[in-house]
TORKOL-4160 file (C-alpha; in steps of 0.2 Angstrom, whole numbers, padded with zeros to 4 digits, m for minus):
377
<pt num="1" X="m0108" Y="0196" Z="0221"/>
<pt num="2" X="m0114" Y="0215" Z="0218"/>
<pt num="3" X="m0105" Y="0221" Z="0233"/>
<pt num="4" X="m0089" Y="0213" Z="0231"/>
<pt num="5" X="m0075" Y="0224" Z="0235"/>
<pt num="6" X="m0062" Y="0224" Z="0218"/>
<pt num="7" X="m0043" Y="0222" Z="0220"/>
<pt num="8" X="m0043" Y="0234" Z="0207"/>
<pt num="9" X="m0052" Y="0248" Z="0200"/>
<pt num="10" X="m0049" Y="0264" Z="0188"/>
<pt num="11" X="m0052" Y="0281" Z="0196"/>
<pt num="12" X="m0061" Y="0295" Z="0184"/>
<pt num="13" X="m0064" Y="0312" Z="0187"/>
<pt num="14" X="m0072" Y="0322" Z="0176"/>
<pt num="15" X="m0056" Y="0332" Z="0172"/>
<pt num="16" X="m0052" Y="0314" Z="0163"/>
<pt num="17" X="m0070" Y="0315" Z="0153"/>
<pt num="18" X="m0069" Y="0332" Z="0149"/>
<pt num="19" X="m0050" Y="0328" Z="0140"/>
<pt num="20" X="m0059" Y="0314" Z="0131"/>
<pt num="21" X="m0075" Y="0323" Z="0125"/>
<pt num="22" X="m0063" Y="0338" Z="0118"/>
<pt num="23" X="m0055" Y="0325" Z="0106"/>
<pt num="24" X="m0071" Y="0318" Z="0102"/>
<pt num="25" X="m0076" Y="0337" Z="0097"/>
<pt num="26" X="m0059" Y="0338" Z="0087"/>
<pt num="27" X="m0053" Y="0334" Z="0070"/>
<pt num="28" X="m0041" Y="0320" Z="0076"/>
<pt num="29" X="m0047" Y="0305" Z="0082"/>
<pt num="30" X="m0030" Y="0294" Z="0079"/>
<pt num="31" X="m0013" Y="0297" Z="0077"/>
<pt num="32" X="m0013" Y="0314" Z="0081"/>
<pt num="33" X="m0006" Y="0327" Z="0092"/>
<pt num="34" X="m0015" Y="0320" Z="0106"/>
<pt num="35" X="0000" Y="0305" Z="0105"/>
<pt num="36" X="0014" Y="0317" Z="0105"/>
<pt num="37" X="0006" Y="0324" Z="0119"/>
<pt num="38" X="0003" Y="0310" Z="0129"/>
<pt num="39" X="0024" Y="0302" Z="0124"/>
<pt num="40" X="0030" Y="0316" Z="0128"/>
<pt num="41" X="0020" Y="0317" Z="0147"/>
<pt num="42" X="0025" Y="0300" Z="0148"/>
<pt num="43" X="0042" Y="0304" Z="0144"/>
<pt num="44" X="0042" Y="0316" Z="0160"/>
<pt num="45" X="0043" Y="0300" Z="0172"/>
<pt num="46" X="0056" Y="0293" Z="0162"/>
<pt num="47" X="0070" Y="0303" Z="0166"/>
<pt num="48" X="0066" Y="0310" Z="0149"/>
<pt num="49" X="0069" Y="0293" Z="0139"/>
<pt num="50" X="0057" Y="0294" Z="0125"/>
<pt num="51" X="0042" Y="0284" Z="0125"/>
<pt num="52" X="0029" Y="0276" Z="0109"/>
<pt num="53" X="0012" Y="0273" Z="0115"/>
<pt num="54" X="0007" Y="0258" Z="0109"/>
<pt num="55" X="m0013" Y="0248" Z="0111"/>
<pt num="56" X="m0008" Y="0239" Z="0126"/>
<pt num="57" X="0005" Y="0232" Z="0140"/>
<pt num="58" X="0006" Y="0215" Z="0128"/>
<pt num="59" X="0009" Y="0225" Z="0113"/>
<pt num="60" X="0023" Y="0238" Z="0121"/>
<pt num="61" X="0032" Y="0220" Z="0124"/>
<pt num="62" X="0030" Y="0214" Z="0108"/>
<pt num="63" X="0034" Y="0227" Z="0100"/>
<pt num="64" X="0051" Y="0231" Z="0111"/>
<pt num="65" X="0057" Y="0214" Z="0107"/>
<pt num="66" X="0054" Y="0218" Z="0088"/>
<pt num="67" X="0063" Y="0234" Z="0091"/>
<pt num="68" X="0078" Y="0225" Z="0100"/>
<pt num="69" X="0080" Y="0214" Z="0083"/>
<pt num="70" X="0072" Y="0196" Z="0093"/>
<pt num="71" X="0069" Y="0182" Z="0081"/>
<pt num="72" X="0073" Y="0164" Z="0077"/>
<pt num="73" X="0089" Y="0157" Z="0088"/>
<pt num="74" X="0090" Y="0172" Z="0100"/>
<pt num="75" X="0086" Y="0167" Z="0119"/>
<pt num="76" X="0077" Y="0180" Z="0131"/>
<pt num="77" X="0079" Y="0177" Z="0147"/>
<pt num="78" X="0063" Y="0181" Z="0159"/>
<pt num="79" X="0056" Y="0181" Z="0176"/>
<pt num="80" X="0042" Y="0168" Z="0178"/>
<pt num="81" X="0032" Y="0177" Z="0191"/>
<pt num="82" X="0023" Y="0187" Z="0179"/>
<pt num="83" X="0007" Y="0188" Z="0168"/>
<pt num="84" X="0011" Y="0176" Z="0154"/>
<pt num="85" X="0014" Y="0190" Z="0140"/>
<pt num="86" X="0031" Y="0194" Z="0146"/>
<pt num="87" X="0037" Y="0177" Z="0136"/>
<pt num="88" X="0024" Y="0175" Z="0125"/>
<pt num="89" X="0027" Y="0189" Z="0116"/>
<pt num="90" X="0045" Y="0183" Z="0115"/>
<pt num="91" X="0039" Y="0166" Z="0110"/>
<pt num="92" X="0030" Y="0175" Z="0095"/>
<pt num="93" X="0046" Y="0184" Z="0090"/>
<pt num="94" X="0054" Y="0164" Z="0087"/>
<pt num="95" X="0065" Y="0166" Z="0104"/>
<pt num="96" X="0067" Y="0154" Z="0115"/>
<pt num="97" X="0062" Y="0159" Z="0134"/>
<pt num="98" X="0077" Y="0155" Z="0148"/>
<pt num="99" X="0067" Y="0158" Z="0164"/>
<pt num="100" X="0079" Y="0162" Z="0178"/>
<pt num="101" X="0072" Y="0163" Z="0196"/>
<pt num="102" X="0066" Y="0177" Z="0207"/>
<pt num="103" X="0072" Y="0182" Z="0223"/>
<pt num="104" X="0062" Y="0174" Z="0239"/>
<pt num="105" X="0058" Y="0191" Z="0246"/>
<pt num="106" X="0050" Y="0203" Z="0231"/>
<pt num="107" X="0047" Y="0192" Z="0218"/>
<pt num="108" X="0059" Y="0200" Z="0206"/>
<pt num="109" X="0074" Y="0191" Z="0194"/>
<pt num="110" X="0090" Y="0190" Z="0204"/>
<pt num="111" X="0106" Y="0196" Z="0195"/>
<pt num="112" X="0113" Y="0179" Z="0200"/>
<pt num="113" X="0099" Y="0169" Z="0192"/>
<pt num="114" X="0099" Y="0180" Z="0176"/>
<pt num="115" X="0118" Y="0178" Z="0176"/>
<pt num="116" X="0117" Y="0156" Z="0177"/>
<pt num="117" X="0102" Y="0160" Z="0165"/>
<pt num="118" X="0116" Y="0165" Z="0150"/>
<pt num="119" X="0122" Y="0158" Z="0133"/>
<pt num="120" X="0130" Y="0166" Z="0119"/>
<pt num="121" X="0112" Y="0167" Z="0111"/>
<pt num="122" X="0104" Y="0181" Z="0125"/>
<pt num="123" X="0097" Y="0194" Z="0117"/>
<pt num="124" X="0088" Y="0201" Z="0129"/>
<pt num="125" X="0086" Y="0200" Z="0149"/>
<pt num="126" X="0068" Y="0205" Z="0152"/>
<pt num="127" X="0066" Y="0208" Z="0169"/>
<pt num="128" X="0051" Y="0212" Z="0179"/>
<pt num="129" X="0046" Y="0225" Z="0193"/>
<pt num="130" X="0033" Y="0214" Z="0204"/>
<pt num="131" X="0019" Y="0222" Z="0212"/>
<pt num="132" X="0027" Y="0242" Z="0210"/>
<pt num="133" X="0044" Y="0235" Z="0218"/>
<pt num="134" X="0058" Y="0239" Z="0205"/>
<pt num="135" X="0070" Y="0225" Z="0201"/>
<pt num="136" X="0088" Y="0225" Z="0205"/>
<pt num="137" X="0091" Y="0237" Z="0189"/>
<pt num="138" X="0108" Y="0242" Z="0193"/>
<pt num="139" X="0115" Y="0224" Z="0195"/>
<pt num="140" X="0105" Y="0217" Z="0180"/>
<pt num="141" X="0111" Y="0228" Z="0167"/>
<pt num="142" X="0129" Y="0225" Z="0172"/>
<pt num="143" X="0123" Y="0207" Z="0170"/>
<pt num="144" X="0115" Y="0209" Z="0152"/>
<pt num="145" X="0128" Y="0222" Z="0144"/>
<pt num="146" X="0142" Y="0211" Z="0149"/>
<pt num="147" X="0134" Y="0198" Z="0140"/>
<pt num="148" X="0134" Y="0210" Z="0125"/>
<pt num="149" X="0112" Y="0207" Z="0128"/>
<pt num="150" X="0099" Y="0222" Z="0130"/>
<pt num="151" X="0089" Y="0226" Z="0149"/>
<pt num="152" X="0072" Y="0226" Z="0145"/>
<pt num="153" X="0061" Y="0230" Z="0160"/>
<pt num="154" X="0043" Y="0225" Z="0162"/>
<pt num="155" X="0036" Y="0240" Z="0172"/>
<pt num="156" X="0018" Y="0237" Z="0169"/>
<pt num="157" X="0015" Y="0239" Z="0189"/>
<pt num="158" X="0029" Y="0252" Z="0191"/>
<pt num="159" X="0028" Y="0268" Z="0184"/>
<pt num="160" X="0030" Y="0283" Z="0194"/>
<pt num="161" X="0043" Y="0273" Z="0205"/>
<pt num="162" X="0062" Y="0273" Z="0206"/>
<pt num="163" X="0079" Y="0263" Z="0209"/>
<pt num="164" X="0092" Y="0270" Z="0217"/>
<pt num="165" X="0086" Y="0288" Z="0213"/>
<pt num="166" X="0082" Y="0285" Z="0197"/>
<pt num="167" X="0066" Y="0284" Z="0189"/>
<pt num="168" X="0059" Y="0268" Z="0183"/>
<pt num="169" X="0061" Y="0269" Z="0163"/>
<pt num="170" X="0079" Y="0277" Z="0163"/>
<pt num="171" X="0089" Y="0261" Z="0168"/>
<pt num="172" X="0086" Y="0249" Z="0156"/>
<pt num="173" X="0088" Y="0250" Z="0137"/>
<pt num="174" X="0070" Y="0245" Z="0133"/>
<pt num="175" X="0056" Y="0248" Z="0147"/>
<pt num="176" X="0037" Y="0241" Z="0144"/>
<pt num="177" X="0022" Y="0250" Z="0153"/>
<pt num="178" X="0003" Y="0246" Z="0153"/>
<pt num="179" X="m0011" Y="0256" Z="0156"/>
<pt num="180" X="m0024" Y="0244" Z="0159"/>
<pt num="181" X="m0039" Y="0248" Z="0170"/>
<pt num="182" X="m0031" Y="0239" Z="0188"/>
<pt num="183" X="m0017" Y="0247" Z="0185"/>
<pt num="184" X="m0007" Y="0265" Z="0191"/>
<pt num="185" X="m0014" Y="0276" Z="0177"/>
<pt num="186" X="m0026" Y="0270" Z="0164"/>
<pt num="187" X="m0031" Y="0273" Z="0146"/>
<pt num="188" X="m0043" Y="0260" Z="0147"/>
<pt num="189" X="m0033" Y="0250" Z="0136"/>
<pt num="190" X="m0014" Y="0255" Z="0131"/>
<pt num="191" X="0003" Y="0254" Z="0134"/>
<pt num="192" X="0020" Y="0259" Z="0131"/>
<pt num="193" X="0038" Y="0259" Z="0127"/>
<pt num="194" X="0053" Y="0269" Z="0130"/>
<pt num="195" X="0068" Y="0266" Z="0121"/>
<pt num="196" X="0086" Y="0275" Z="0128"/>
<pt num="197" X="0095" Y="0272" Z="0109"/>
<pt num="198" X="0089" Y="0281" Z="0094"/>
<pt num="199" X="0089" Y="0269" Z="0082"/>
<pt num="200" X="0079" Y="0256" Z="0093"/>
<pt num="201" X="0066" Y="0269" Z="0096"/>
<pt num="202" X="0065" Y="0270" Z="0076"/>
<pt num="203" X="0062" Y="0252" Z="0076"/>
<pt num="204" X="0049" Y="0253" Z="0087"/>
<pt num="205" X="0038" Y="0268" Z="0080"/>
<pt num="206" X="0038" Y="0259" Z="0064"/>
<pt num="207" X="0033" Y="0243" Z="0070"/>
<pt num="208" X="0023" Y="0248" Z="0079"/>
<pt num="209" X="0014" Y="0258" Z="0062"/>
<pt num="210" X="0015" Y="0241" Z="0051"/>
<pt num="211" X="0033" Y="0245" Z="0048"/>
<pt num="212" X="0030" Y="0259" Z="0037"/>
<pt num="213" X="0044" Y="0270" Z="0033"/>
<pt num="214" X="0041" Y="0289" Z="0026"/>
<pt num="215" X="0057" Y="0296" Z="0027"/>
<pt num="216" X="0065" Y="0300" Z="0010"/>
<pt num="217" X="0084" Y="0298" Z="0017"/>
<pt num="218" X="0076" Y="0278" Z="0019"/>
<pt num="219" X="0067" Y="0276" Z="0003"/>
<pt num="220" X="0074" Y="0260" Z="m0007"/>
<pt num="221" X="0065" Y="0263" Z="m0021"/>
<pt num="222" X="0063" Y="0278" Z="m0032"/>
<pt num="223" X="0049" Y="0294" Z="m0024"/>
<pt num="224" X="0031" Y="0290" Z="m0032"/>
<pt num="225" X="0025" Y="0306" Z="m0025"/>
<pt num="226" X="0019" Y="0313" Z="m0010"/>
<pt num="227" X="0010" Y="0298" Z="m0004"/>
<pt num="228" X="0026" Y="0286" Z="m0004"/>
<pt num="229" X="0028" Y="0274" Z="0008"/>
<pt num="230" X="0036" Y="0259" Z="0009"/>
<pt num="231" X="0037" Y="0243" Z="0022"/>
<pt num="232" X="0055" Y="0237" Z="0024"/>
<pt num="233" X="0051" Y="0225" Z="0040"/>
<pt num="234" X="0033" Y="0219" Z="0044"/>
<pt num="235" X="0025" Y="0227" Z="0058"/>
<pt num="236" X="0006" Y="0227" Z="0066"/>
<pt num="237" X="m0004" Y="0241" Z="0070"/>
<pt num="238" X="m0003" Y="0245" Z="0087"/>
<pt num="239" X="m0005" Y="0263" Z="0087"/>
<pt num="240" X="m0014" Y="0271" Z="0102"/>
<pt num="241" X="m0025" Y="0284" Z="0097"/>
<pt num="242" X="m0029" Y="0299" Z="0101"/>
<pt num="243" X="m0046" Y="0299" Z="0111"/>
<pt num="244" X="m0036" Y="0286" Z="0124"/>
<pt num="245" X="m0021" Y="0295" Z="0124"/>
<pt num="246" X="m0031" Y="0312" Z="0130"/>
<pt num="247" X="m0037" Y="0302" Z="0143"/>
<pt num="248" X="m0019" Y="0296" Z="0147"/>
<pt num="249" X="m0014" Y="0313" Z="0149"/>
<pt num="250" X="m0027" Y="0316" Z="0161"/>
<pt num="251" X="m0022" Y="0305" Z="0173"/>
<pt num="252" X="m0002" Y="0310" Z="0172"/>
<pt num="253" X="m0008" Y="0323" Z="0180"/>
<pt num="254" X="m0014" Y="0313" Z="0197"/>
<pt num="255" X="0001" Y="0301" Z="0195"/>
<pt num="256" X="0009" Y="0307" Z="0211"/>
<pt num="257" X="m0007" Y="0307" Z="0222"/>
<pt num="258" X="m0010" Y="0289" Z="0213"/>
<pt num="259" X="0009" Y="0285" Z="0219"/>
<pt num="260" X="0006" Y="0293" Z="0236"/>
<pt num="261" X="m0011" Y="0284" Z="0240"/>
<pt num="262" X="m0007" Y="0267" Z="0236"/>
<pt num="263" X="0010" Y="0269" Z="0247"/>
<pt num="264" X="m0004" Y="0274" Z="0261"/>
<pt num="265" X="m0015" Y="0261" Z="0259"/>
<pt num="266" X="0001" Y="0248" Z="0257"/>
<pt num="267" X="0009" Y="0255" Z="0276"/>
<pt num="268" X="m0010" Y="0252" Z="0281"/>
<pt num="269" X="m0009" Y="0236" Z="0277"/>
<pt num="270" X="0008" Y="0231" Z="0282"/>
<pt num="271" X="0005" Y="0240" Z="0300"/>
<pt num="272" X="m0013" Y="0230" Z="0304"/>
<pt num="273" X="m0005" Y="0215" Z="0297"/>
<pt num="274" X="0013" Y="0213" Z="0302"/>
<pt num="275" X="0009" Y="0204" Z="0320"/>
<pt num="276" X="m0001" Y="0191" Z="0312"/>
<pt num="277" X="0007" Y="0173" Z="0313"/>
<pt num="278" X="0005" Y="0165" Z="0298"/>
<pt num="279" X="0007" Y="0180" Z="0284"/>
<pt num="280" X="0023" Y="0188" Z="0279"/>
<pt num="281" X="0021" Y="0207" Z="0273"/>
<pt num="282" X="0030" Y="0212" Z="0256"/>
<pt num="283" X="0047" Y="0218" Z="0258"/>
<pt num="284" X="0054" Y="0235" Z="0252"/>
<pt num="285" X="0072" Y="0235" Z="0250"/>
<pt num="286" X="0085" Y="0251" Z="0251"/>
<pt num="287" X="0085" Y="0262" Z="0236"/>
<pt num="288" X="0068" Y="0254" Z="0231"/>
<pt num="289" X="0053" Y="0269" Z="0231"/>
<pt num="290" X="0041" Y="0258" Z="0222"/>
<pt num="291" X="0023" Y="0262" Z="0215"/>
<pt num="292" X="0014" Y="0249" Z="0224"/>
<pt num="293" X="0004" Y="0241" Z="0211"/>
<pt num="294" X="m0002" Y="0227" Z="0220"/>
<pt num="295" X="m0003" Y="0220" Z="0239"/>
<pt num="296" X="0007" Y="0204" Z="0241"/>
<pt num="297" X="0003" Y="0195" Z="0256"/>
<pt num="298" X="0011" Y="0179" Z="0258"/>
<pt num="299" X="0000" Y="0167" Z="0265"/>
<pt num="300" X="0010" Y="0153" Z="0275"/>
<pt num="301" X="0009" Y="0134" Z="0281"/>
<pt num="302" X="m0003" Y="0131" Z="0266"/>
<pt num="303" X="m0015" Y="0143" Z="0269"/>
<pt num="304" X="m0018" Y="0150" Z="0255"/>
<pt num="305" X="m0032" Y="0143" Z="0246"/>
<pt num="306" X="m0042" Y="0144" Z="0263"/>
<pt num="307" X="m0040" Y="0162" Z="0265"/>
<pt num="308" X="m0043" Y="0167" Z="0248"/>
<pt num="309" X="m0059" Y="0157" Z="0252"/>
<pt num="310" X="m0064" Y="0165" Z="0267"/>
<pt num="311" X="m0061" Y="0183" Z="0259"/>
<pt num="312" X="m0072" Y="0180" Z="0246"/>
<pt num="313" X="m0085" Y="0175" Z="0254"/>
<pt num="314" X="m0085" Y="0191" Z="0265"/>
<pt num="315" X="m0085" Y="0200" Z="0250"/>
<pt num="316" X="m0065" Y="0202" Z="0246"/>
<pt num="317" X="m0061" Y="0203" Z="0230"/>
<pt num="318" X="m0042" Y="0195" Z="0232"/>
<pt num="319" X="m0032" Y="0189" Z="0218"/>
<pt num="320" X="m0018" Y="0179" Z="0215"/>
<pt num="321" X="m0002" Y="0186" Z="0206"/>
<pt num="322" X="0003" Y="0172" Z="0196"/>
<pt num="323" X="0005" Y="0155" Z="0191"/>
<pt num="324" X="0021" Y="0153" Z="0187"/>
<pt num="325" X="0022" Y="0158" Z="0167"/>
<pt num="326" X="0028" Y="0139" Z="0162"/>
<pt num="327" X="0014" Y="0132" Z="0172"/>
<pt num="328" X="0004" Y="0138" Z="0158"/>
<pt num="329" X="m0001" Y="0124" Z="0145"/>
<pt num="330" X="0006" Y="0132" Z="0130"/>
<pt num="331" X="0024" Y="0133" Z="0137"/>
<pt num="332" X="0023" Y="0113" Z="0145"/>
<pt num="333" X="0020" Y="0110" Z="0128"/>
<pt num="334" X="0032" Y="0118" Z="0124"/>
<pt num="335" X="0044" Y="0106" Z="0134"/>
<pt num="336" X="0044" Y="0117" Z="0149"/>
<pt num="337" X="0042" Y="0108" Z="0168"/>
<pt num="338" X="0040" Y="0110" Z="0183"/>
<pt num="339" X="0053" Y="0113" Z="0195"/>
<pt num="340" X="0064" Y="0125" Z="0186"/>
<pt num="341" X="0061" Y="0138" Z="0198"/>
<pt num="342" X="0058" Y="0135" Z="0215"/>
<pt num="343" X="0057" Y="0152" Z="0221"/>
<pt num="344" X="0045" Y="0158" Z="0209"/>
<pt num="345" X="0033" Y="0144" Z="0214"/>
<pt num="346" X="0035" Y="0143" Z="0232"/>
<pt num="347" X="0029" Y="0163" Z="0229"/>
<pt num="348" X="0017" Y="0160" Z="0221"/>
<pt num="349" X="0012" Y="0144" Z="0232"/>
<pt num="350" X="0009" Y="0158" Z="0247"/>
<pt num="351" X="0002" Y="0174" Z="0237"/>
<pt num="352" X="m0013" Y="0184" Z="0239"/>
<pt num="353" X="m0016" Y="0200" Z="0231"/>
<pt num="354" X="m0025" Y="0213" Z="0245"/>
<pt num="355" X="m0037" Y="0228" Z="0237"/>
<pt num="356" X="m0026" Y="0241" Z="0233"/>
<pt num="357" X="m0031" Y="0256" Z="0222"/>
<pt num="358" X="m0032" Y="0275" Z="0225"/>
<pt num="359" X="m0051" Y="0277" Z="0228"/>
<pt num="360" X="m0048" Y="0263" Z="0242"/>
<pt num="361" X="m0057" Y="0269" Z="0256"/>
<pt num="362" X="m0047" Y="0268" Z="0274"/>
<pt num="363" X="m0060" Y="0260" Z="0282"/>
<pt num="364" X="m0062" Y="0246" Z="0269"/>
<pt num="365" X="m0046" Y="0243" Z="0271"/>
<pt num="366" X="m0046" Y="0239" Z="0291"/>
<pt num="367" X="m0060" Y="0228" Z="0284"/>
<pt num="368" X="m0050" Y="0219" Z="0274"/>
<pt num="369" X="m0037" Y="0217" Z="0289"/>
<pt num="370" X="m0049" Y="0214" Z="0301"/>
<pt num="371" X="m0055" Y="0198" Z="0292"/>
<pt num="372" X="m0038" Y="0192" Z="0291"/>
<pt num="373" X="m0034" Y="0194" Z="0306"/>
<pt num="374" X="m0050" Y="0183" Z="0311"/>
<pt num="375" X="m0047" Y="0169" Z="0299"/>
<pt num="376" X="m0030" Y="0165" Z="0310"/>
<pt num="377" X="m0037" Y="0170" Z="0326"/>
C-alpha cells in the first residue's frame, strides 16, 4: 500500500548527508577516526562507559557475550519478549538460554524471575529495556552479582533514556545498542557495546577485529616486524566503518529532540487513548525516563488480531512486538515449550505497536487514535 503510514521510519537531514559525503571525500573509509569519533559521542550518553561500534544490534550481543567469556556449559538467563537475537546469539556462543518472565505491566524481566531463573552455571543475566522502558537495573544487578553472573542490558530501543537517574549504559556490566533504521538514532545499519570493566572491553575490541591482537606486551610469539599480529581467540569482523559511523555522529547530535519528540507523540497517544474500554496504555514506572522506542498498546478481550486488521486496512502501519522468543521453531526444537512464561505470552497475546518515530506528524497521530477509538465504538 503506497500510502501506508510506517511504524517506523529514519529521519535525515542534510547535516547527516553532508557528514557522510565528507568521509566519502576522505582518505578513511573503515576503521578510522571517524569510529573513535562516533564511540566516544556514544560514550557521552553512557555516563562515559566506553563503547565499540560494532555492524549491527545482533552483532553488539554476540559480541558482548564473547567478551563476557560465554561458551559451552554456561547458562544466560533472558527475557523472552524480545526480537529473537537476544538468545540466539547466546545459543551460538554454546550457552544454554534460561528464559525468566517479564513483569505484566512493561514487558521487562523481573528481578524475581531472573532470581528463580538461577543455577550455579549463569553467566550472564541479559535483560532487556522493552519499547524505550528501562528495566528494573538496580534490582537486577544485585540479582546477577550475587550470583557471581555479569548484567547485560539489551538497550537496542533505549538509548538516551535513564533509571533511577542514571543513564542507560552505566548500570550494567555490558550494555548492547542498535542503530537500525526504526530505531532512536541510526547508522543504517550498526550497533554497539559498552563495556564498564577494562579487560572486557579488550575482549570485545578484539573480537570484534577477528581477535586480532597487536600489542607487543601480548605477543606469544617472537616480533616478525612491524606487521605482527597474532589471533589468540577467534573473532568475526564486525567492524563498523567509518562512512556509517559519520552518519552515527550526525544524529548524536539530534538525540535529545529524537528523545523529546517520541515522549510527545507517546503522551499524545496515551491521552487520546486512555478512556477507551478495551485497550490498556503502557505504563511508566518512578525513576523510569524512557526513550520511547515503540508504542505498546495492549489490546484486550482478544481483540487484537481484529484491530490490527482494521488498522491496516486504513492505512496503519501497526506492528507486533514479539512472539515470544521460544515460540520460534529453532528454540522448540531446541526442547523449548510453550507455557514457560505466561506473562510474556499473555503480552504478547494483547500487543500492538502504534507509529511512533520523530518525523511523526501530530495530526497522523490523531488519525491513528481516531480509528481506534472507531473500531470499539
Amino acid at each position: 500500500m503506497a500510502d501506508l503510514l510506517p511504524y517506523g521510519r529514519q529521519s535525515i537531514v542534510e547535516d547527516d548527508v553532508a557528514a557522510v559525503a565528507a568521509v566519502l571525500r576522505g582518505d578513511w573509509l573503515t576503521t578510522g577516526p571517524a569510529v573513535t569519533q562516533f564511540e566516544s559521542d556514544l560514550a557521552g550518553w553512557t555516563g562515559g562507559v566506553p563503547v565499540v561500534a560494532v555492524t549491527s544490534g545482533t552483532a553488539a550481543l554476540h559480541v558482548a557475550y564473547a567478551a563476557a567469556g560465554v561458551g559451552p556449559g554456561d547458562e544466560v538467563v533472558c527475557s523472552p519478549m524480545t526480537f529473537v537475537a537476544t538468545a540466539a546469539t547466546a545459543v551460538l556462543r554454546g550457552a544454554s538460554v534460561v528464559f525468566a518472565d517479564v513483569s505484566p505491566d512493561t514487558g521487562n524481566m523481573s528481578a524475581a524471575s531472573a532470581s528463580a531463573a538461577l543455577s550455579p552455571r549463569t553467566k550472564v543475566v541479559a535483560a532487556v529495556d522493552y519499547a524505550g522502558h528501562p528495566a528494573p537495573l538496580d534490582a537486577l544487578s544485585t540479582v546477577a552479582h550475587d550470583a557471581g553472573a555479569l548484567l547485560l542490558e539489551d538497550a537496542a530501543h533505549s538509548i538516551g533514556g535513564s533509571w533511577q537517574g542514571r543513564p542507560v549504559g552505566s548500570w550494567a556490566d555490558l550494555t548492547t545498542f542498535s542503530f537500525f533504521p526504526t530505531k532512536n538514532l541510526t547508522t543504517a545499519e550498526g550497533g554497539a557495546v559498552a563495556c564498564v570493566d577494562p579487560a572486557v572491553l579488550r575482549r570485545a575490541q578484539e573480537f570484534r577485529n577477528h581477535g586480532l591482537v597487536r600489542s607487543r606486551d601480548r605477543q606469544r610469539f617472537p616480533d616478525e616486524g612491524g606487521w605482527h599480529q597474532e589471533v589468540h581467540e577467534l573473532g568475526l569482523n564486525y567492524r563498523l566503518p567509518d562512512v556509517l559511523c559519520a552518519l552515527g555522529s550526525s544524529q548524536l547530535k539530534r538525540l535529545a529532540s529524537f528523545v523529546a519528540r517520541r515522549a510527545d507523540l507517546h503522551a499524545r497517544y496515551t491521552a487520546g487513548l486512555s478512556d477507551v474500554d478495551g485497550v490498556a496504555t503502557p505504563v511508566l514506572l518512578p525513576g523510569a525516563e524512557p526513550a520511547w522506542h515503540l508504542y505498546p498498546l495492549r489490546v484486550l478481550d482478544g481483540r487484537r488480531r481484529a484491530l490490527y486488521d482494521h488498522l491496516r486496512a486504513n492505512g496503519i502501519g501497526v506492528q507486533v512486538n514479539y512472539l515470544p522468543v521460544y515460540w520460534h521453531p529453532v528454540f522448540a526444537d531446541l526442547g523449548y515449550q510453550r507455557g514457560l512464561c505466561p506473562n510474556a505470552e499473555r503480552f504478547y497475546a494483547e500487543e500492538l505497536s502504534l507509529p511512533l518515530f520523530p518525523g511523526l506528524a501530530d495530526a497522523d497521530a490523531d488519525r491513528v487514535i481516531e480509528l481506534v477509538r472507531a473500531f470499539f465504538r
